[in-house]
C-alpha positions as CSV (number, residue, x, y, z in Angstrom):
1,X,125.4,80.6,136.7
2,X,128.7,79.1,135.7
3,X,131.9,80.2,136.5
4,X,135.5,79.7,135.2
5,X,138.1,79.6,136.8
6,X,142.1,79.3,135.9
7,X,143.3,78.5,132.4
8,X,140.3,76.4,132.2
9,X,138.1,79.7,131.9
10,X,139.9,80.4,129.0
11,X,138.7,77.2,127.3
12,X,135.3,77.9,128.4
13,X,135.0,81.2,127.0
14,X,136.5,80.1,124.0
15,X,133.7,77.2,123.7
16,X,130.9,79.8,124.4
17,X,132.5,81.9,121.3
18,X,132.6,79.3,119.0
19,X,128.9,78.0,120.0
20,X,127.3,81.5,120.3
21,X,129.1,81.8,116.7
22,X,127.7,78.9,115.3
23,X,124.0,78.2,117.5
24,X,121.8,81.3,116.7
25,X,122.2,80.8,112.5
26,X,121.3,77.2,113.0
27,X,118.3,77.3,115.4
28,X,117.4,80.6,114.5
29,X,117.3,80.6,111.1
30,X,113.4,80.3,110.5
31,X,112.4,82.7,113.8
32,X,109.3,84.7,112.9
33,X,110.2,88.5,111.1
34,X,106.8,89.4,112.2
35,X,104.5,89.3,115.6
36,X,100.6,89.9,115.9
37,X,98.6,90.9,118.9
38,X,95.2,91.5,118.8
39,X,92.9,93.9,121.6
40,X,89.7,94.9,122.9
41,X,87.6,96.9,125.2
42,X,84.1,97.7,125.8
43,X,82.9,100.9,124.5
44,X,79.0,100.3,125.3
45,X,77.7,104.2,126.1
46,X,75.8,104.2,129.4
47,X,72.3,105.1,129.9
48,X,71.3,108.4,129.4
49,X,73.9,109.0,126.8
50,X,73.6,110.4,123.2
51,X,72.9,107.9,120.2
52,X,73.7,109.0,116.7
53,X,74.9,112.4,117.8
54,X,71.7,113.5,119.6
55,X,69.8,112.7,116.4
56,X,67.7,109.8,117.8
57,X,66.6,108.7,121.6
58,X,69.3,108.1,123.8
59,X,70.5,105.2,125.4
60,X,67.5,103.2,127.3
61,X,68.5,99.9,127.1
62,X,71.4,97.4,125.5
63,X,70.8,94.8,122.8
64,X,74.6,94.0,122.0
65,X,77.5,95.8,123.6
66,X,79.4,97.9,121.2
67,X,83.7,97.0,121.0
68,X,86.1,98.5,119.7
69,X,88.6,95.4,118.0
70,X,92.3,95.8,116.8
71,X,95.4,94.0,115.6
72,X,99.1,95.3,116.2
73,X,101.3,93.7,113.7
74,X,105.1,94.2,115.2
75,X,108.2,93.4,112.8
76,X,108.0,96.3,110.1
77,X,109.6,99.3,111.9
78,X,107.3,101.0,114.2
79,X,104.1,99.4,115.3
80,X,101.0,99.3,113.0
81,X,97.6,99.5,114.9
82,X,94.3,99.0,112.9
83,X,91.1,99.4,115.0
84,X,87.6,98.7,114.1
85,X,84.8,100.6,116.7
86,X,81.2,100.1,116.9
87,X,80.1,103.5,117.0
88,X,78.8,105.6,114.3
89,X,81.7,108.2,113.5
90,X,84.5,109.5,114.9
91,X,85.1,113.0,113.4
92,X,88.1,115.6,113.4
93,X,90.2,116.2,116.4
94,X,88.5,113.4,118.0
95,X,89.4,110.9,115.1
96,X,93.2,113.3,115.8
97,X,93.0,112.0,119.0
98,X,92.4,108.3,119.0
99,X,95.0,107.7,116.8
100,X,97.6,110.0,119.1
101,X,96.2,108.3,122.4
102,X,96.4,104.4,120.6
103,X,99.6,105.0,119.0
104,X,101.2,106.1,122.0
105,X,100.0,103.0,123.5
106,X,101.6,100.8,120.7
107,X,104.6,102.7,120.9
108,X,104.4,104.1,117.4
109,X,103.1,107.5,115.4
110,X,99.5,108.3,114.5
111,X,100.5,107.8,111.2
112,X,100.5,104.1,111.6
113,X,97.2,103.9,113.5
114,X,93.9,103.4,111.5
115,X,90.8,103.7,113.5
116,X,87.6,103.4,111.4
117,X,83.9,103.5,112.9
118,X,81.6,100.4,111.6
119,X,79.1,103.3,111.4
120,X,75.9,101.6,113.2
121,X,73.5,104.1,114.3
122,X,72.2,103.5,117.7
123,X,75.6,103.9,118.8
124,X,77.7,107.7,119.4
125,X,79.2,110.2,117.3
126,X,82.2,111.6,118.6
127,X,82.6,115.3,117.5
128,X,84.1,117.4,120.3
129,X,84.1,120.6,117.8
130,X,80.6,120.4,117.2
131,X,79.6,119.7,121.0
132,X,81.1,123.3,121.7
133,X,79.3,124.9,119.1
134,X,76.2,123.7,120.3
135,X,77.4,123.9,124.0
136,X,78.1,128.0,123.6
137,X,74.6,128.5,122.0
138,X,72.1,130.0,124.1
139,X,69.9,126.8,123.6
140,X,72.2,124.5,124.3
141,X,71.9,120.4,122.8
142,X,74.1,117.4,124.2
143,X,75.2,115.7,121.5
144,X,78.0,113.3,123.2
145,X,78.7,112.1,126.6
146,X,82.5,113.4,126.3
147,X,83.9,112.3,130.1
148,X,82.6,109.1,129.1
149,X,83.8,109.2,125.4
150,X,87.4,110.1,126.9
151,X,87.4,107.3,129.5
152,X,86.3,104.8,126.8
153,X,89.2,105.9,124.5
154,X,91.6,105.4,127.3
155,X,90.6,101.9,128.2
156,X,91.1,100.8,124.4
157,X,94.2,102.4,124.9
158,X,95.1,100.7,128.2
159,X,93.7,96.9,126.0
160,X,96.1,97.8,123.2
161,X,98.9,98.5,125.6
162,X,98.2,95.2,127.5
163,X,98.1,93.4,124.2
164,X,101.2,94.0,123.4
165,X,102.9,91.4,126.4
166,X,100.9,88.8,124.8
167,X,101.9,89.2,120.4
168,X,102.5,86.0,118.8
169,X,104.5,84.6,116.0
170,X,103.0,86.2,112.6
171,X,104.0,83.3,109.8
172,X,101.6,83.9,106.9
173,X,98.4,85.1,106.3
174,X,95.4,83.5,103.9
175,X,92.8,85.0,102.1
176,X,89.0,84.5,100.6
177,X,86.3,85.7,99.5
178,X,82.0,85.2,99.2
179,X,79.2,86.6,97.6
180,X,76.5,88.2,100.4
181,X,73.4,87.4,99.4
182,X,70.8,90.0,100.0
183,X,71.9,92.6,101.8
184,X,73.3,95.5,100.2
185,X,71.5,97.4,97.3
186,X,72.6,101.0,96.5
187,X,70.5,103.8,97.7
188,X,70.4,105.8,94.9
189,X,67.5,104.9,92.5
190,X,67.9,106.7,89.4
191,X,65.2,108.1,87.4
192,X,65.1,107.7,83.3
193,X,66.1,111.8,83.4
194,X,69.3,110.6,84.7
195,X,68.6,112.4,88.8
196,X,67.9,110.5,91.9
197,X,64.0,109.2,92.4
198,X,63.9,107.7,94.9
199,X,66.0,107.3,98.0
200,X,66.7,103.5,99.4
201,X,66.5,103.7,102.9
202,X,68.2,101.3,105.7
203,X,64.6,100.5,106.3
204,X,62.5,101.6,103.5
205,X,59.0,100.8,103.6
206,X,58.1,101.7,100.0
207,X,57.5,98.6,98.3
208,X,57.7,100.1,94.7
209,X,61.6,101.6,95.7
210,X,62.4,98.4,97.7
211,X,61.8,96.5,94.1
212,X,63.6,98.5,92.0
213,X,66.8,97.1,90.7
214,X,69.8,96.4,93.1
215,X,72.2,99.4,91.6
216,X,76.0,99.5,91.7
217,X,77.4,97.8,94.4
218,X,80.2,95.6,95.9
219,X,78.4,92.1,96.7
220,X,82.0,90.4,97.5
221,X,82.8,90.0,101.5
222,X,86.6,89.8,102.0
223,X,88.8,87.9,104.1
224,X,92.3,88.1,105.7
225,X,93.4,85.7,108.7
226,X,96.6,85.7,110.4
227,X,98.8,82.8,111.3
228,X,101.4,81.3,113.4
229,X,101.8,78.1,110.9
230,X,99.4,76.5,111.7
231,X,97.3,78.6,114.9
232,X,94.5,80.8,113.2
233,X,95.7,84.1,115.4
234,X,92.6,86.5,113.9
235,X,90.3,87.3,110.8
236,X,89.6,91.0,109.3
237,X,86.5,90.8,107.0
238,X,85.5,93.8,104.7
239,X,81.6,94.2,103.4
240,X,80.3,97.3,101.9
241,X,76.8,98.5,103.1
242,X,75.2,100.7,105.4
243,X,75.1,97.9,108.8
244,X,71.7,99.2,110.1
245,X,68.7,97.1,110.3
246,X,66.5,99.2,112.2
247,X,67.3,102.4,114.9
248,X,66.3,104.6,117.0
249,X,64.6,103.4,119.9
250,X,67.6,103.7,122.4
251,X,68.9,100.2,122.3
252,X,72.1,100.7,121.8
253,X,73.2,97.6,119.3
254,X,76.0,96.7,117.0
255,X,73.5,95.3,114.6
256,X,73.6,93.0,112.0
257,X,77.4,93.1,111.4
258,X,78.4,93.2,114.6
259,X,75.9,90.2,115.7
260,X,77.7,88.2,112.8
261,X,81.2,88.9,113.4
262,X,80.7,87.8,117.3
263,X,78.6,84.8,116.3
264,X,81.7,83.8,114.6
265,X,84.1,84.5,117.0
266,X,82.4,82.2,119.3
267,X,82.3,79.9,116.3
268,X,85.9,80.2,115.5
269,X,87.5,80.5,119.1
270,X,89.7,83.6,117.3
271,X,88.9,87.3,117.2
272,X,86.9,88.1,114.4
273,X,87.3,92.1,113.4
274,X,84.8,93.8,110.3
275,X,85.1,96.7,109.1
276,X,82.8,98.6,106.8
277,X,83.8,99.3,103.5
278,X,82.5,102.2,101.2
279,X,79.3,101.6,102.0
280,X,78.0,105.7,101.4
281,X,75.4,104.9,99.0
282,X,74.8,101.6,99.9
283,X,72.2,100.1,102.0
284,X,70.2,97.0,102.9
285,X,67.1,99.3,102.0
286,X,65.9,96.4,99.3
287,X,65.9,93.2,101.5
288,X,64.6,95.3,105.0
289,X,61.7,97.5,105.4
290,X,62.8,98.0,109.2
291,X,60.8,94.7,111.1
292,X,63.0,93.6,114.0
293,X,62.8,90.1,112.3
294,X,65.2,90.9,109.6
295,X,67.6,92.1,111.7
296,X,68.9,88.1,112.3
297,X,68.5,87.6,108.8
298,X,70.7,90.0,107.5
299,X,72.9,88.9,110.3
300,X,72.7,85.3,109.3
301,X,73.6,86.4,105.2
302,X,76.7,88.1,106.5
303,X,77.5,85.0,108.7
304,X,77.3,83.1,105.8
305,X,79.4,85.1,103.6
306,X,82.7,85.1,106.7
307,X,82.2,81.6,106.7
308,X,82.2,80.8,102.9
309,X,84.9,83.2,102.4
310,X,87.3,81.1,104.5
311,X,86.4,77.9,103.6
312,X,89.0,77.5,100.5
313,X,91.6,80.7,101.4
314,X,94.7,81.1,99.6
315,X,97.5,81.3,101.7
316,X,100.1,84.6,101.1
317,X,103.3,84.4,102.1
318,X,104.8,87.4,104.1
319,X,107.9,88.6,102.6
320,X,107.1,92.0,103.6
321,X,104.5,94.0,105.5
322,X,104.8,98.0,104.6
323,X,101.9,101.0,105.9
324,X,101.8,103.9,103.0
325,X,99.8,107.4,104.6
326,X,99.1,110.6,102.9
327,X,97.5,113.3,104.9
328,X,95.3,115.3,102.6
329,X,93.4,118.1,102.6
330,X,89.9,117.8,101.1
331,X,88.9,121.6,99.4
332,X,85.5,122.7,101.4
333,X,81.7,122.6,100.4
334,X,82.1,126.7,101.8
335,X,79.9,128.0,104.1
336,X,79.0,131.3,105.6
337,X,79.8,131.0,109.2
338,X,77.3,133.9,110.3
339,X,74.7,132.1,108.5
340,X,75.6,128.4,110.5
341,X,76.2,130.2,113.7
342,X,73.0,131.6,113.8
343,X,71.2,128.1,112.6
344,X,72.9,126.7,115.6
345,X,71.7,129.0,117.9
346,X,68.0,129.1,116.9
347,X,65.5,127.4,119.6
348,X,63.0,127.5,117.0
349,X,64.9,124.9,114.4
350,X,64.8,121.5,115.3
351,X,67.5,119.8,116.8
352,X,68.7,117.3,113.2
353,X,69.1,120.8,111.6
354,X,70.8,122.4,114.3
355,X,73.2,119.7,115.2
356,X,73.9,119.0,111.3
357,X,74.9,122.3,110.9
358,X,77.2,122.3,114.2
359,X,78.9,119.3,112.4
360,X,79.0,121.0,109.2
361,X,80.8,124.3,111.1
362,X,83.1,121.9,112.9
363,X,84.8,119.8,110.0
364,X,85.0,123.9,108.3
365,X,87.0,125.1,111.3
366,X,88.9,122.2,111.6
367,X,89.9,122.3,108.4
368,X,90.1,125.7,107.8
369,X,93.7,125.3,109.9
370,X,94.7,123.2,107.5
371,X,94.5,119.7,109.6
372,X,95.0,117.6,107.3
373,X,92.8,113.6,106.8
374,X,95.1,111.0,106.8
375,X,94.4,107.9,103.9
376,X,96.5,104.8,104.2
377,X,96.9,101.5,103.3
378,X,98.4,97.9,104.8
379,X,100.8,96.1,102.1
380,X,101.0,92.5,103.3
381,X,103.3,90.5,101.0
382,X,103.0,90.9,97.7
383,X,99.6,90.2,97.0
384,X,97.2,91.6,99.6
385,X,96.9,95.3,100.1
386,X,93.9,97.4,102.7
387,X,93.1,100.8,102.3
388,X,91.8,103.2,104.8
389,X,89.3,106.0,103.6
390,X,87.8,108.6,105.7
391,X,84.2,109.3,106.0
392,X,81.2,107.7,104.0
393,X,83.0,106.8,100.6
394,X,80.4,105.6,97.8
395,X,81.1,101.8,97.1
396,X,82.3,103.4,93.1
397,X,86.0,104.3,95.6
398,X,86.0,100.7,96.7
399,X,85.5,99.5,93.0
400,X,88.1,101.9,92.3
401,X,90.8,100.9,94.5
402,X,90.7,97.0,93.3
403,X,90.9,98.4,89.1
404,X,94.1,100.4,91.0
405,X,95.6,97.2,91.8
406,X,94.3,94.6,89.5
407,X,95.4,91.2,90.4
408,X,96.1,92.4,93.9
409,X,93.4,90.8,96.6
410,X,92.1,94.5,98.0
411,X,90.1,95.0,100.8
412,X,88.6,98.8,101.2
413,X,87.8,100.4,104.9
414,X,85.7,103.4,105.0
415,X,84.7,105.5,108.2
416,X,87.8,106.5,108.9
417,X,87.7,110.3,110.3
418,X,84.4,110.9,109.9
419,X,84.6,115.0,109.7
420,X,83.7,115.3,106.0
421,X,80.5,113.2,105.8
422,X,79.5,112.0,103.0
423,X,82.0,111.4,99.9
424,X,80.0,111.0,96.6
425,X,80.8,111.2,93.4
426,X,81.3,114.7,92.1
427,X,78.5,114.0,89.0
428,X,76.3,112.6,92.3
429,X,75.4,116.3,93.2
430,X,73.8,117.3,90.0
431,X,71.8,114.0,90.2
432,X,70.4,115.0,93.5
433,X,69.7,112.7,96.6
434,X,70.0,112.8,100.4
435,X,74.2,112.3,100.6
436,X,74.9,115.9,99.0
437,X,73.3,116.9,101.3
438,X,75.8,115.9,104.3
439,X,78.7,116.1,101.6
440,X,81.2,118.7,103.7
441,X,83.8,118.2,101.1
442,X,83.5,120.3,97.3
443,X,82.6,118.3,94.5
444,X,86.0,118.3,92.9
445,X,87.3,116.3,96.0
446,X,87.0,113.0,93.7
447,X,89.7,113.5,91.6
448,X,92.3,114.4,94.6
449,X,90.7,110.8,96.1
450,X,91.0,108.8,93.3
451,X,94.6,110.0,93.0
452,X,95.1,109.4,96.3
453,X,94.2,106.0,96.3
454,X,96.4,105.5,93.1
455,X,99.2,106.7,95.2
456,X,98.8,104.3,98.0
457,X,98.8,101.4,95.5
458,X,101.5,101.4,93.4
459,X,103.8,98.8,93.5
């Protein structure tokens, strides 16, 4: 430390004035606006525990360990948090509570945490609600592993926390896109009559439906990397299809996303993140009829497709980076809660119709009280936007949201808070089909979507 003493401290302290005056506009002119850090933690279910909500065998054995992956981008106001997990769904006041329990880890609101599931099925459902409905029956099912679920969520918490000692310089971010090849095909196969025929699996093993024509679907995979200059700092890729190969067994796996996305990171020597776009009526039902072997294949395909899609990027710069939400509440597919109580509690049902009507009961309480979904969406610059949408979106939202912002490079993130199930298309339930089915949201919720999405978009 240096001291001044007599009229020479005078001198000094002017000299300091005039340089600390002078100094910071000079050298720190072109200092980084914006920061990035980027976290993960381990949220492999142990043995024993519930796959797929208790609707396939539990866990046995491990193929690929499930993670859940985030950024924290620092520089525009309160933190934002995005967070991509390898589970199936998150649902309700447990999607509620991941983004409290994160946010308050980043030092920010809920309201500026996105957490979507990549929606693989050997992998958990979280959906405390529906656990206690089942739970208070007098047949009781287990449907989730909830100390473990709550000890999982805090050590993503604790990673996020931790991550945010170690944020780097955010100077510009690039992005690309690549055609997947084979892969996704939509699910729905229409019949000449205008209603559903024929319902494209994950796996299908009908030839004569695995032939029939691809259908409506998103085949681009898109890119965004972040960047300090010139130090890749982490890539988000977007694809929208249904990620299972094959499930079921109790191997718990991350499947053919997940096995791409850490192929590349091992590749790239940078976290790689994917999320899963509207993939609700889409699946890899025409290139997969559920042998193991095409599990690498399809893995290889999406490989492909993040490698491609960074090859030629076009760089964005950052003038600004800006989060948009809207809570909304979807109007209800009604149900009689007598009538669900009592399917929850019959022994003699099997357990997929008991539990789907648990689930069902759950997202009507939960929104009954008026708990609202939140949508949002990630403006970076002025080019590059990212919206979150809640539960199993078909890919015609996704299609949707890039018309919204024509010219704009849009990337579309589906399993958000899983609660509402299926979102189809309010003509999809005349035409029939298996989503409907699981659709806990009334047909008319398209239009408040689509407007919605409009919201979140405009300039």
């Amino acid at each position: 430390m240096f001291r001044f003493a007599g009229p020479a401290s005078r001198i000094g302290f002017s000299l300091c004035v005039v340089l600390l005056s002078v100094v910071p506009t000079r050298a720190f002119a072109d200092k980084p606006r914006y920061r990035l850090a980027t976290f993960a933690a381990d949220v492999t279910p142990p043995m024993g525990s519930p796959l797929c909500g208790g609707l396939v065998k539990p866990v046995s054995g491990v193929s690929e360990p499930l993670q859940a992956l985030g950024i924290i981008l620092l520089g525009s106001g309160d933190p934002i948090v995005l967070c991509a997990v390898d589970w199936c769904e998150i649902r309700n006041r447990d999607h509620a509570g991941w983004r409290e329990q994160l946010a308050q880890a980043a030092g920010t609101t809920p309201e500026r945490v996105a957490v979507q599931a990549l929606h693989q099925h050997n992998a958990p459902i979280a959906d405390t609600g529906a656990q206690e409905l089942l739970q208070s029956s007098k047949s009781p099912l287990v449907i989730q592993d909830s100390p473990w679920m709550q000890q999982a969520l805090t050590n993503v918490a604790q990673a996020v926390q931790q991550a945010l000692e170690k944020s780097q310089p955010l100077t510009r971010i690039a992005v690309g896109e690549a055609t997947v090849v084979d892969v996704a095909s939509n699910r729905r196969v229409m019949g000449p009559d205008g209603k559903v025929r024929a319902v494209r699996t994950s796996a299908t093993k009908d030839a004569s439906v695995r032939a029939a024509e691809v259908g409506t679907i998103d085949p681009q995979l898109k890119s965004i990397s972040f960047w300090n200059d010139s130090k890749k700092l982490a890539v988000l890729h977007y694809y929208g299809t249904h990620p299972m190969s094959y499930y079921g067994d109790g191997i718990v796996s991350s499947d053919f996303v997940g096995i791409a996305r850490e192929r590349r990171t091992a590749e790239d020597h940078v976290p790689h993140l994917y999320f899963t776009g509207c993939g609700g009526n889409v699946t890899a039902g025409k290139y997969n009829d559920g042998n193991p072997d095409n599990r690498p294949v399809l893995a290889n395909h999406i490989l492909e497709a993040m490698r491609a899609s960074e090859q030629a990027p076009r760089v964005t710069a950052l003038a600004e980076i800006a989060w948009h939400s809207q809570p909304v509440v979807l109007s209800l597919n009604a149900l009689k809660e007598e009538e669900v109580l009592a399917a929850i509690g019959n022994a003699q049902s099997n357990a997929g119709t008991r539990i789907g009507a648990a689930m069902k009961l759950s997202y009507q309480r939960y929104c009954a009280a008026g708990t609202p979904i939140q949508f949002s969406a990630l403006q970076l610059g002025d080019e590059v936007r990212i919206v979150h949408l809640p539960g199993e979106p078909f890919i015609e939202y996704q299609l949707f949201a890039q018309e919204a912002a024509k010219g704009k490079f849009v990337a579309v993130a589906g399993y958000g808070d899983g609660g509402c199930g299926y979102i189809p298309l309010e003509k999809s339930f005349e035409e029939g089909g298996y989503e409907p089915t699981w659709a806990f949201a009334a047909p008319a919720s398209e239009t408040v979507i689509r407007r919605t999405i409009e919201d979140l978009l405009k300039p």
